[in-house]
C-alpha positions in Angstrom: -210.8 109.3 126.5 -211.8 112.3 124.7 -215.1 114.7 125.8 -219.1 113.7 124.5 -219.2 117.4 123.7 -217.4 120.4 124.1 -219.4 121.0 127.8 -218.1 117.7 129.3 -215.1 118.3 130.8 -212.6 115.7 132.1 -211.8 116.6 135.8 -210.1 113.6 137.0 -209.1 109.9 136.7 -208.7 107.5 139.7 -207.0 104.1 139.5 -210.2 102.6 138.0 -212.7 105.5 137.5 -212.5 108.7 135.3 -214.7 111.7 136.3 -216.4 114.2 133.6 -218.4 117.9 134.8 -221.3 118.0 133.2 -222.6 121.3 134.7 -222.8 122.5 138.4 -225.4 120.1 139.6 -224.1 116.6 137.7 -221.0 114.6 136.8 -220.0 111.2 134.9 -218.6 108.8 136.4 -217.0 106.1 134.0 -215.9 103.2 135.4 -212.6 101.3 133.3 -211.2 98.1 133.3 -208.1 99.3 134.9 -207.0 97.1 137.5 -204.7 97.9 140.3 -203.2 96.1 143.1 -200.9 97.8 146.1 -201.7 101.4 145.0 -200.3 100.4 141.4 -202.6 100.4 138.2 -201.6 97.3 135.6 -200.7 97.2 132.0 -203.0 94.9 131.2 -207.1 95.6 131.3 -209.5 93.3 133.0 -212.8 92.9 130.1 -215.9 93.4 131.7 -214.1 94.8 135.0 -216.3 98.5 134.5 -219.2 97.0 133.5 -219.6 94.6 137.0 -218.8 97.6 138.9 -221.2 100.1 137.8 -224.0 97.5 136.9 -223.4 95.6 140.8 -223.8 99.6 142.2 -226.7 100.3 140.1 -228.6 97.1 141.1 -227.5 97.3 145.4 -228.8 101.0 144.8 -232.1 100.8 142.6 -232.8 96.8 142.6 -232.1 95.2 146.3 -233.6 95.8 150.0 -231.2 98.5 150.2 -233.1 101.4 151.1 -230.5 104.4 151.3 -230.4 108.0 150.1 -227.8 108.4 147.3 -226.0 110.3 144.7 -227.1 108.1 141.4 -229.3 109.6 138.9 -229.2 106.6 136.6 -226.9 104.4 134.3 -229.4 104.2 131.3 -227.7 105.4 128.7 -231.0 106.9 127.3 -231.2 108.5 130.3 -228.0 110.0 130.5 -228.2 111.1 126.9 -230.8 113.8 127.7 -227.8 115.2 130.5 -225.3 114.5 127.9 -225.9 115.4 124.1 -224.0 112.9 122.0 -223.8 110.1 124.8 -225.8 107.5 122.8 -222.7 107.7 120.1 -220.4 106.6 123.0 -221.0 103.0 123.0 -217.8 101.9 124.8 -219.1 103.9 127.9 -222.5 102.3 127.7 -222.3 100.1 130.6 -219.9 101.5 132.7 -221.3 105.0 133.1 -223.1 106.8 136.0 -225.1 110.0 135.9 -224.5 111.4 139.6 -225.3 114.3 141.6 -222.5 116.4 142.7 -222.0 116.0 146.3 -220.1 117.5 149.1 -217.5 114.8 149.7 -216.4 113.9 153.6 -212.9 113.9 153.5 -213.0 110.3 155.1 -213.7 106.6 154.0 -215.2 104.3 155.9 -214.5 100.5 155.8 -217.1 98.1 157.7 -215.8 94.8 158.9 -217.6 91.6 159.7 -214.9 89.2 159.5 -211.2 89.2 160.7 -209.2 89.9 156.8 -207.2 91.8 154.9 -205.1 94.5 156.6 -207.1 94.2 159.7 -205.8 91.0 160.4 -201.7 92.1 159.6 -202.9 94.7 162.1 -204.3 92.2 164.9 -201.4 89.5 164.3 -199.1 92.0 164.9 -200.8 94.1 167.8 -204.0 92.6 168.9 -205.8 95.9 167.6 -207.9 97.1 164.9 -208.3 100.8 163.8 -206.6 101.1 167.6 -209.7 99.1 169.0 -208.8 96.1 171.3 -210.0 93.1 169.8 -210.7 89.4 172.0 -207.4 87.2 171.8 -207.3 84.0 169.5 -209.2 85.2 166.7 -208.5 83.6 163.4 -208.2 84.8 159.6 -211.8 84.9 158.5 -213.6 84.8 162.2 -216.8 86.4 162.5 -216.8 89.6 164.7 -219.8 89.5 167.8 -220.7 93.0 165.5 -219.2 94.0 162.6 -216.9 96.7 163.1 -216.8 100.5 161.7 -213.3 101.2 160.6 -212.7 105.1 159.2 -209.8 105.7 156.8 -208.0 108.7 155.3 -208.5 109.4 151.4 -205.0 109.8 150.1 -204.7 111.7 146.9 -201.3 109.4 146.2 -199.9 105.9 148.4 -202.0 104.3 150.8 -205.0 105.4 152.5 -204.6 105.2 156.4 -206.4 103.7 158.6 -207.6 105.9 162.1 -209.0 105.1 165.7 -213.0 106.7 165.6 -211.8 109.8 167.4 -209.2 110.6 165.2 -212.5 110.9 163.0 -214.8 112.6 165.1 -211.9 115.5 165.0 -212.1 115.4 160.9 -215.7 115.4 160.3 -217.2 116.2 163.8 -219.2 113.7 166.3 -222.3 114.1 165.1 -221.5 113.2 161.5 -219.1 110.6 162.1 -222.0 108.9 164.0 -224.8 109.6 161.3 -222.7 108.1 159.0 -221.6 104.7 161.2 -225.5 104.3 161.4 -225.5 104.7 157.6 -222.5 102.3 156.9 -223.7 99.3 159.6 -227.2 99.4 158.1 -226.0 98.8 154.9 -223.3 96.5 155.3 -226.1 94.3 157.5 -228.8 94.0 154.6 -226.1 93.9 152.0 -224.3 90.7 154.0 -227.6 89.4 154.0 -228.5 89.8 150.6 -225.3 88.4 149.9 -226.1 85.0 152.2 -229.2 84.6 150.3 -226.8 83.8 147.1 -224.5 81.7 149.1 -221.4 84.4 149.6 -220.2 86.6 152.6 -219.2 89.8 153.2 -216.3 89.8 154.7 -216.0 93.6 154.7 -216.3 96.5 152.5 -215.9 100.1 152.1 -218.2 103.2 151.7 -217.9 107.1 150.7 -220.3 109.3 151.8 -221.2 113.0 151.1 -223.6 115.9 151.3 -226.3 116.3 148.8 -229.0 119.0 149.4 -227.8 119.0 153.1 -228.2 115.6 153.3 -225.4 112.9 153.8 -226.2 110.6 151.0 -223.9 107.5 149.6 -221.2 107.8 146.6 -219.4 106.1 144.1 -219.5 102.5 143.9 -221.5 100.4 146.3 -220.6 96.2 147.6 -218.7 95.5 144.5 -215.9 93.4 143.8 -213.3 96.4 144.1 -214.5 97.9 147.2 -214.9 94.7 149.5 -214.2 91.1 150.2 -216.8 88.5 148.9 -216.4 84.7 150.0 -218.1 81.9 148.7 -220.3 80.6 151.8 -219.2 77.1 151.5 -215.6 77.5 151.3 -214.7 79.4 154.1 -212.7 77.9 157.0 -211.6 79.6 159.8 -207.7 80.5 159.8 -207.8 79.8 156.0 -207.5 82.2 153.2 -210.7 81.6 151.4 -211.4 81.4 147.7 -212.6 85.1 146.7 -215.0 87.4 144.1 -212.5 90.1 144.7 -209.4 91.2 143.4 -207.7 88.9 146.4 -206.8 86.3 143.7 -205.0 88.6 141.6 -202.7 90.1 144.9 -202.1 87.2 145.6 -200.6 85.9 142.0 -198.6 89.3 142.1 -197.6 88.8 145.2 -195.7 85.7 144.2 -193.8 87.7 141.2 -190.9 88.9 143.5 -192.4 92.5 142.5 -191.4 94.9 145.2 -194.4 96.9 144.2 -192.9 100.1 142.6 -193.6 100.9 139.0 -193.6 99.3 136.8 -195.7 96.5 137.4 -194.8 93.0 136.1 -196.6 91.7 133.1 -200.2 89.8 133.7 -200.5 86.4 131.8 -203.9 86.3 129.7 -204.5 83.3 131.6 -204.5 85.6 134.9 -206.4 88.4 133.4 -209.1 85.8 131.7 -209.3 84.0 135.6 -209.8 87.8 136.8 -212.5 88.5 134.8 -214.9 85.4 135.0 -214.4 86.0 138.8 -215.8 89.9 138.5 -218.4 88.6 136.7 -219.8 85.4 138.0 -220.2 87.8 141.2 -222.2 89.9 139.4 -224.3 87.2 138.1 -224.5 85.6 141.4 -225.6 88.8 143.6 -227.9 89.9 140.9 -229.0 86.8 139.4 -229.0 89.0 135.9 -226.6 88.0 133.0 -223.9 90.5 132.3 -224.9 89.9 129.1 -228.3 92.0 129.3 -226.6 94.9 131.3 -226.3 97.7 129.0 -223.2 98.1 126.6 -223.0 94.6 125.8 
């Protein structure tokens, strides 16, 4: 993607996301329909994909019970356009586009679990831990925890992030942060999960990033979307079963049967696969917000 103007500069590009300085206070974050699975980005878009993303973390932040200090200045491309000269002209980033503050990063992630999935479980099966916490024997996949738990991780810049016990954390970021920011993380995984009830699904678990703003630690990036957790349809979930899923799950899960030994490159994705992906991304949105994609912006 080329710059809005000469003054927006191109300063990175994630697996999904690609990051534009705007001046010293502000940056654009653009959310694509890149899709990757096992640290690997695929060939083959997912429509739709950017627009769920930044639409689901625009309505969580601005829309729900949610109540949390953050780094979003606004998605409106009207909005933005008075930031960014020339943004209005941009329609393919209509939709997919936050203003943000810039933000002090913590060097850390932070993963909140409230039921027994995804590497967590590997992790149990294999040593009756979690993040190094000891967990009760005969859990099952998909259990409910008594409390949902507060998992940190590492950011890696390349390969996996890694998951650490909490005072591997506390010596990253310091006590008193790592504890301001579990209270953060639990209060909004609680009201998000119930938000999430009220439409029938469950949050199985999901991941935050935090930073400073103004000396105060504030939330980042992308917010309870189908990239950063694990959604479940209410009804369908069975203890030691691998439920049905409004996440990428799906999608591992066909790649996984490719015999790919996930190194590049990745195998081809079927349209059928990548049609299947995207009604899934957005049927969540349209569940959680009970708003049409079709009258989010860029459309």
């Amino acid at each position: 993607m080329g710059e809005v103007t000469g003054e927006l500069r191109h300063v990175y590009s994630g697996k999904v996301r690609d990051l534009y300085e705007i001046d010293d206070q502000h940056l654009l974050m653009v959310a694509t329909d890149r899709l990757s699975a096992f640290d690997i980005v695929m060939n083959e878009p997912i429509p739709q994909k950017g627009r769920v993303l930044t639409g689901l973390t625009n309505y969580w932040l601005t829309e729900s019970a949610i109540d949390v200090a953050h780094s979003l200045v606004s998605c409106d491309p009207k909005i933005i356009e008075v930031t960014v000269p020339g943004f209005l002209e941009r329609a393919e980033w209509h939709g997919r586009s936050m203003l943000v503050r810039r933000c002090e990063m913590l060097a850390l992630e932070f993963i909140v679990r409230g039921r027994l999935a995804g590497q967590a479980f590997e992790e149990y099966e294999a040593r009756g831990t979690i993040s190094g916490m000891g967990i009760p024997s005969g859990m099952k996949l998909t259990d409910a925890f008594a409390a949902p738990l507060f998992t940190p991780s590492t950011k890696a810049t390349s390969g996996h992030d890694v998951y650490i016990d909490l005072e591997t954390a506390r010596g990253v970021v310091g006590a008193d942060v790592l504890d301001h920011a579990m209270s953060i993380c639990l209060a909004l995984f609680s009201t998000a999960a119930d938000v999430l009830a009220e439409a029938g699904l469950v949050l199985a678990d999901t991941k935050f990033e935090l930073g400073y703003l103004d000396g105060e630690l504030v939330v980042c990036d992308e917010v309870v979307t189908p990239d950063s957790s694990r959604i479940w349809p209410a009804d369908l979930v069975r203890s030691g079963e691998t439920p049905p899923s409004f996440d990428k799950q799906p999608f591992r899960d066909w790649l996984s049967n490719q015999g790919w030994d996930r190194t590049p490159p990745p195998p081809s994705v079927p349209q059928e696969i990548v049609d299947i992906t995207s009604r899934r991304y957005v049927e969540c949105y349209e569940r959680v917000t009970r708003h049409a994609l079709a009258d989010w912006y860029g459309e």
